[in-house]
N, CA, C and O atoms as a GROMACS GRO file, in nm:
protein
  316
    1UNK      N    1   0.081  -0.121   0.000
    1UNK     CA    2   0.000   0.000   0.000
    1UNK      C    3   0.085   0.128   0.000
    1UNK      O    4   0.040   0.213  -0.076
    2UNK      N    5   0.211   0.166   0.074
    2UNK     CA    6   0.267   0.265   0.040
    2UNK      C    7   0.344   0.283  -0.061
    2UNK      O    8   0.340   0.394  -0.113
    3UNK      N    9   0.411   0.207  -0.103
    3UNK     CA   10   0.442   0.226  -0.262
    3UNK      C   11   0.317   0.300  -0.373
    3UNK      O   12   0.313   0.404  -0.438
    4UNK      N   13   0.232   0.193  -0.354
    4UNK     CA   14   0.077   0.284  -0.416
    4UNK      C   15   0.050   0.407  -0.400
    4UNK      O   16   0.012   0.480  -0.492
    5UNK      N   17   0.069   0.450  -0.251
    5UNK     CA   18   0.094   0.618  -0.279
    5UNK      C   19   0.211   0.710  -0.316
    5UNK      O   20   0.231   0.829  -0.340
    6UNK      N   21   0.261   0.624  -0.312
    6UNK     CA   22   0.440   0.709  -0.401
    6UNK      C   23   0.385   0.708  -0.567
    6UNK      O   24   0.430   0.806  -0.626
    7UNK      N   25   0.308   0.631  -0.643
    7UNK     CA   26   0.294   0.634  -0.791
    7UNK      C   27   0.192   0.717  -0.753
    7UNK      O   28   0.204   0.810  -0.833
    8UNK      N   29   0.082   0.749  -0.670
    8UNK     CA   30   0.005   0.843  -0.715
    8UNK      C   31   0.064   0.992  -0.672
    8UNK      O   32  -0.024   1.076  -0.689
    9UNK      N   33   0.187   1.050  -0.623
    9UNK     CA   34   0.271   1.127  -0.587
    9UNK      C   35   0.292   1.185  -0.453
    9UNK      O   36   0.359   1.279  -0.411
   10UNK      N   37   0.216   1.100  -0.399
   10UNK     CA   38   0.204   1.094  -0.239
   10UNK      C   39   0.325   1.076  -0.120
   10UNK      O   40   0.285   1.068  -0.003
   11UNK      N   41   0.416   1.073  -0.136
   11UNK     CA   42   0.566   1.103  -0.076
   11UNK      C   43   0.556   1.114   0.001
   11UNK      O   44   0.475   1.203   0.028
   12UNK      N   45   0.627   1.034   0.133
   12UNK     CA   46   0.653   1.057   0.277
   12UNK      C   47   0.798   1.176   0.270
   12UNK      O   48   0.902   1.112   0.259
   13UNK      N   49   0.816   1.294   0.274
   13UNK     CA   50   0.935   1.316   0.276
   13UNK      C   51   1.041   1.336   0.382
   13UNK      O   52   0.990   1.405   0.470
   14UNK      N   53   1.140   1.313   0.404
   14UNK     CA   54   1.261   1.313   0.481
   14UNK      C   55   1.375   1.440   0.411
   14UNK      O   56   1.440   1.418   0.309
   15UNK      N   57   1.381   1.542   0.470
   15UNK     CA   58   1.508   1.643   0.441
   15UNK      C   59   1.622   1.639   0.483
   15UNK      O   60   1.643   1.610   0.600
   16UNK      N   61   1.715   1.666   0.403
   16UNK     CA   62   1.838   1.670   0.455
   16UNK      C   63   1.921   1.736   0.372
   16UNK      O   64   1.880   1.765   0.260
   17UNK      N   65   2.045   1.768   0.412
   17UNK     CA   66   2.158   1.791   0.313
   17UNK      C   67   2.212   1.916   0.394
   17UNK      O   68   2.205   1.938   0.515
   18UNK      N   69   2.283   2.009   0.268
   18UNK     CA   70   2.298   2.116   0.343
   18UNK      C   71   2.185   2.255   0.386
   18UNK      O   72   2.069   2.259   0.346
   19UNK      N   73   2.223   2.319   0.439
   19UNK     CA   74   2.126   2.397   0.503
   19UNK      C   75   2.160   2.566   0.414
   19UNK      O   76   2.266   2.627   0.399
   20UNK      N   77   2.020   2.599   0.370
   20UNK     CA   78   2.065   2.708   0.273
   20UNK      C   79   1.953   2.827   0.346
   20UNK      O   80   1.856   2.785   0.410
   21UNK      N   81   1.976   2.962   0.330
   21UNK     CA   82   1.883   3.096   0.340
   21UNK      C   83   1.787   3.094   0.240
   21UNK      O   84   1.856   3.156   0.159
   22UNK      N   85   1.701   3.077   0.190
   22UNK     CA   86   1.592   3.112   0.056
   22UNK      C   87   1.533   3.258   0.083
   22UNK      O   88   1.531   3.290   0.202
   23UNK      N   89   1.480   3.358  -0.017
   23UNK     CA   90   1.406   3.465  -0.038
   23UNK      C   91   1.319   3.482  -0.124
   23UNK      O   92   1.363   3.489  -0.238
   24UNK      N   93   1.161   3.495  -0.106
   24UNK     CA   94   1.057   3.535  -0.166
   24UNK      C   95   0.982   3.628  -0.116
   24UNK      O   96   0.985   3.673  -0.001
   25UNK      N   97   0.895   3.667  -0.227
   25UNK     CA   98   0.818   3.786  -0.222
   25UNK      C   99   0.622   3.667  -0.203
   25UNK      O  100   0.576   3.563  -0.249
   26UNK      N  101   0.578   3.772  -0.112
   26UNK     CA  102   0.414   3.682  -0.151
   26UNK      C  103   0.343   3.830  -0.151
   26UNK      O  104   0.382   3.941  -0.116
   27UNK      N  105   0.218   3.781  -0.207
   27UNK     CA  106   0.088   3.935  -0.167
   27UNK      C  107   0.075   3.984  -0.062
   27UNK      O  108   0.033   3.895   0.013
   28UNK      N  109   0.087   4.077  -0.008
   28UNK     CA  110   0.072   4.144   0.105
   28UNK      C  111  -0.126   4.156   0.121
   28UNK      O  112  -0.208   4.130   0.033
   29UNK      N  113  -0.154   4.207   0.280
   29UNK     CA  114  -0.254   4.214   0.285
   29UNK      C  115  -0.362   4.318   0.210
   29UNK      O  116  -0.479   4.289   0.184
   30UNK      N  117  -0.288   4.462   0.180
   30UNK     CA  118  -0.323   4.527   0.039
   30UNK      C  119  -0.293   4.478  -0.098
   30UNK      O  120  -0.196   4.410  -0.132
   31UNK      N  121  -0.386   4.522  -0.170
   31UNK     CA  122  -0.401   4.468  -0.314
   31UNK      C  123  -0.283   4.593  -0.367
   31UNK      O  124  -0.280   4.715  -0.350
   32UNK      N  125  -0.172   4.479  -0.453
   32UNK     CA  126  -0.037   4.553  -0.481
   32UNK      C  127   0.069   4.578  -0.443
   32UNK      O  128   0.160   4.634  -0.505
   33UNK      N  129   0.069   4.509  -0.263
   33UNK     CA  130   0.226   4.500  -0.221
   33UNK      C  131   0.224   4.385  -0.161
   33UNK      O  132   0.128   4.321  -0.118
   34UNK      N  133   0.386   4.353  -0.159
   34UNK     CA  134   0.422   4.258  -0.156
   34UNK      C  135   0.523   4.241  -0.004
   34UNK      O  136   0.592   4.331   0.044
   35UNK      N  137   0.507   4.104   0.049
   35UNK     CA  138   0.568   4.084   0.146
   35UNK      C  139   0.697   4.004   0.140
   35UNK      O  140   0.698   3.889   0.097
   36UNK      N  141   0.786   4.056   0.176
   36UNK     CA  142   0.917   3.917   0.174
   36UNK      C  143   0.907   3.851   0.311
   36UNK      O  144   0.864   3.888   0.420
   37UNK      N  145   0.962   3.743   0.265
   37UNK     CA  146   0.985   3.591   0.335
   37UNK      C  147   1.092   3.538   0.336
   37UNK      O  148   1.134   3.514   0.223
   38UNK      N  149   1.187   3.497   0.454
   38UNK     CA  150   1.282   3.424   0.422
   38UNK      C  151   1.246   3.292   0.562
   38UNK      O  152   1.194   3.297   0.674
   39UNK      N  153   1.304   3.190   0.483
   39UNK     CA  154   1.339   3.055   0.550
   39UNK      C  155   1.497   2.994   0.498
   39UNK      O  156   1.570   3.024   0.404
   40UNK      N  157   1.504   2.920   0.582
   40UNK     CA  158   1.652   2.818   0.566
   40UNK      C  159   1.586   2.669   0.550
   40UNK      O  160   1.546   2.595   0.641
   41UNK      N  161   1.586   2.648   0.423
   41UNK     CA  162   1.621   2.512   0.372
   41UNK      C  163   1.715   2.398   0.379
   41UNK      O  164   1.836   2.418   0.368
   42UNK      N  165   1.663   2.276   0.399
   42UNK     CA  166   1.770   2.180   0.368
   42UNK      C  167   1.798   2.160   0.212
   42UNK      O  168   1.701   2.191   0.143
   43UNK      N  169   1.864   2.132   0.172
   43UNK     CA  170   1.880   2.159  -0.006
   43UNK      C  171   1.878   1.970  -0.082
   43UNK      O  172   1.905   1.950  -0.200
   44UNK      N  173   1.847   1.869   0.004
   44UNK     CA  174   1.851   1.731  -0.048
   44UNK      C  175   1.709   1.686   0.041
   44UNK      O  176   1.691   1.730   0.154
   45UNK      N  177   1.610   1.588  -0.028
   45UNK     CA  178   1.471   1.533   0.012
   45UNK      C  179   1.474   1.376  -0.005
   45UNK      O  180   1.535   1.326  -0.100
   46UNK      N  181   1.422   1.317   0.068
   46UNK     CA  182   1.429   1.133   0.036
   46UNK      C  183   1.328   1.067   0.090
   46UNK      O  184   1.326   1.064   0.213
   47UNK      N  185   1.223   0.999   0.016
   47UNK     CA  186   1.103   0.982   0.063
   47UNK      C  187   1.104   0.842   0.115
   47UNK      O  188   1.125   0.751   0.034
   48UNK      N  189   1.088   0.820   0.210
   48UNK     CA  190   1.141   0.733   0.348
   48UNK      C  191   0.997   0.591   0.316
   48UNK      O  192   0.950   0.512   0.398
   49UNK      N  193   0.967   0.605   0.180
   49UNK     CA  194   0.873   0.504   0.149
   49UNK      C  195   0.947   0.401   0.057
   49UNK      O  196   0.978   0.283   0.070
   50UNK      N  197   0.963   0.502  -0.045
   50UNK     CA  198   0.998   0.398  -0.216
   50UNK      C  199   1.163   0.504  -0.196
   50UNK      O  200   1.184   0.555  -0.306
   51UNK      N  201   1.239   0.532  -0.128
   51UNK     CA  202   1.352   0.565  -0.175
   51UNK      C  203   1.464   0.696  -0.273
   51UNK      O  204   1.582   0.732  -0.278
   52UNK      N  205   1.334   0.726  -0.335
   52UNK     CA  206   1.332   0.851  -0.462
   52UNK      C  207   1.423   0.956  -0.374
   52UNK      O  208   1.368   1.016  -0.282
   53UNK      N  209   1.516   0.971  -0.393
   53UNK     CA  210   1.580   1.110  -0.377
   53UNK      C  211   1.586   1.240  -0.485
   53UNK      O  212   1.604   1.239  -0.606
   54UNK      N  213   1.562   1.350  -0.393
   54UNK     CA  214   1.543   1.477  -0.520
   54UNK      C  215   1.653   1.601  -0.393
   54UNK      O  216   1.675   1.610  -0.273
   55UNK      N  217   1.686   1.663  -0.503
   55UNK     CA  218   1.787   1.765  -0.463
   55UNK      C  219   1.745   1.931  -0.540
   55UNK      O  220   1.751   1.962  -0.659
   56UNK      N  221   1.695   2.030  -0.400
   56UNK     CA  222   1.638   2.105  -0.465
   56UNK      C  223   1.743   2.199  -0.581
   56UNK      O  224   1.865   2.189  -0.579
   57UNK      N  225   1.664   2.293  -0.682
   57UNK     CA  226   1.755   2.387  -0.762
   57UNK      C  227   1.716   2.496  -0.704
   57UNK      O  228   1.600   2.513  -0.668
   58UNK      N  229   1.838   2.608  -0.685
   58UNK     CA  230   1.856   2.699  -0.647
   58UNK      C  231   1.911   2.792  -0.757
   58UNK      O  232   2.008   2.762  -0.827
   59UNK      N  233   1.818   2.949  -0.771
   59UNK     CA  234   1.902   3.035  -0.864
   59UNK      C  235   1.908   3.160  -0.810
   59UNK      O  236   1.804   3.187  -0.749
   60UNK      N  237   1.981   3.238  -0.810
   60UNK     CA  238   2.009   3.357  -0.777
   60UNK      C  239   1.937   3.472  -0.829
   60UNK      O  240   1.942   3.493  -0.950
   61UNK      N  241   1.857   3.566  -0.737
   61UNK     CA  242   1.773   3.651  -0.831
   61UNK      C  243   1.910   3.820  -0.863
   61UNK      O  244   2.032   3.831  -0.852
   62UNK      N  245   1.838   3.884  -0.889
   62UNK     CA  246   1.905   3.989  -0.960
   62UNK      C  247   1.981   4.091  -0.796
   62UNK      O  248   2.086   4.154  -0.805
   63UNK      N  249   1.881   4.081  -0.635
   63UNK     CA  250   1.950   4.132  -0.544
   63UNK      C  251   2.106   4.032  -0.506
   63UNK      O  252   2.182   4.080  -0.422
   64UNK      N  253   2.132   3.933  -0.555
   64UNK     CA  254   2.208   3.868  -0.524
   64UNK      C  255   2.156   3.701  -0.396
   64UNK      O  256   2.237   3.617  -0.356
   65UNK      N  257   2.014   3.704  -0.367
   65UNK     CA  258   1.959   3.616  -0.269
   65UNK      C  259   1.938   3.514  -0.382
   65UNK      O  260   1.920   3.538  -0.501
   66UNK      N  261   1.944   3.414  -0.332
   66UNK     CA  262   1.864   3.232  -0.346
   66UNK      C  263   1.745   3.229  -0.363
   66UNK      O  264   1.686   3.305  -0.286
   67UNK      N  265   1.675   3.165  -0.440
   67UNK     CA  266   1.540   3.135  -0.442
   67UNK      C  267   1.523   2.977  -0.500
   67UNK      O  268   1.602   2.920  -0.575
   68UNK      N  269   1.391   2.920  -0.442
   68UNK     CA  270   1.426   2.788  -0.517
   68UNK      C  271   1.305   2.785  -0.674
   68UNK      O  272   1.197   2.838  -0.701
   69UNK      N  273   1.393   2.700  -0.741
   69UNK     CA  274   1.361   2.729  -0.872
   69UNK      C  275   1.254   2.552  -0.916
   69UNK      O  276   1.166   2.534  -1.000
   70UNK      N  277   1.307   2.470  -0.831
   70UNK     CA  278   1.206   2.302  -0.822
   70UNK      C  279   1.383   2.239  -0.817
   70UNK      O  280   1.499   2.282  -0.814
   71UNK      N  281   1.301   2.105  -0.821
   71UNK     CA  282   1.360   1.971  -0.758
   71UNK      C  283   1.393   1.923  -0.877
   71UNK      O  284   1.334   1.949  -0.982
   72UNK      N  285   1.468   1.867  -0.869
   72UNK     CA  286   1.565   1.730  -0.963
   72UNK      C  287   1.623   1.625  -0.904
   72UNK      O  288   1.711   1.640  -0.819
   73UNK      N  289   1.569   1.478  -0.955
   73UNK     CA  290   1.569   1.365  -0.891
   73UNK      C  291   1.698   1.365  -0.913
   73UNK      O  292   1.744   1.426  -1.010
   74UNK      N  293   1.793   1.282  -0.806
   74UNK     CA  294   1.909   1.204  -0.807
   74UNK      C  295   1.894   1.040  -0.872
   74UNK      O  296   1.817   0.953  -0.833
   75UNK      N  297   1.958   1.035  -0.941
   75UNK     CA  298   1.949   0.893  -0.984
   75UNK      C  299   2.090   0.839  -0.926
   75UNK      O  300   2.193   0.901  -0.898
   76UNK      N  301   2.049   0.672  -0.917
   76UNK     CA  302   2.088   0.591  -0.816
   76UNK      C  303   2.311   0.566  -0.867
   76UNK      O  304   2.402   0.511  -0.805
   77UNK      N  305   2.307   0.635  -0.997
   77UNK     CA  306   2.449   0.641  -1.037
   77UNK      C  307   2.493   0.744  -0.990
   77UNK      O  308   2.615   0.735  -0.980
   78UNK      N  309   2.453   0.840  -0.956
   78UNK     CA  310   2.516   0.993  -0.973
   78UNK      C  311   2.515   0.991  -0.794
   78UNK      O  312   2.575   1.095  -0.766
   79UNK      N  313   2.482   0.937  -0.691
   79UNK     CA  314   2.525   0.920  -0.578
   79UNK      C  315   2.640   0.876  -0.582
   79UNK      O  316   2.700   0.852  -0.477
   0.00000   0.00000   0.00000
């Protein structure tokens, strides 16, 4: 049964790796401004069901901060 929810994309996830700063903007409570947000990420994920490891992407916006951009699986060679 939990495998069954890993194909329907249901992921137990487990974080780890290194530990990064991230920066985003969301809607503020007026219509037109915007709020920043920062958190610290782990930058590697491993779903503690079926195994799948993913390692997030990170790109740099134009102030010079991190933002995450999505995930890219690790395949079982490139460990």
């Amino acid at each position: 049964m939990p495998i069954l929810l890993c194909r329907f994309g249901f992921h137990k996830w487990k974080n780890y790796g290194e530990r990064v700063l991230v920066f985003w903007k969301e809607p503020g409570f007026l219509p037109g401004t915007k709020v920043k947000k920062k958190k610290y990420v782990l930058s590697k994920r491993k779903c503690l069901r079926c195994g799948v490891k993913e390692e997030k992407q990170f790109t740099e916006n134009f102030n010079g901060q991190l933002e995450i951009t999505g995930c890219e699986r690790i395949e079982e060679s490139e460990r």
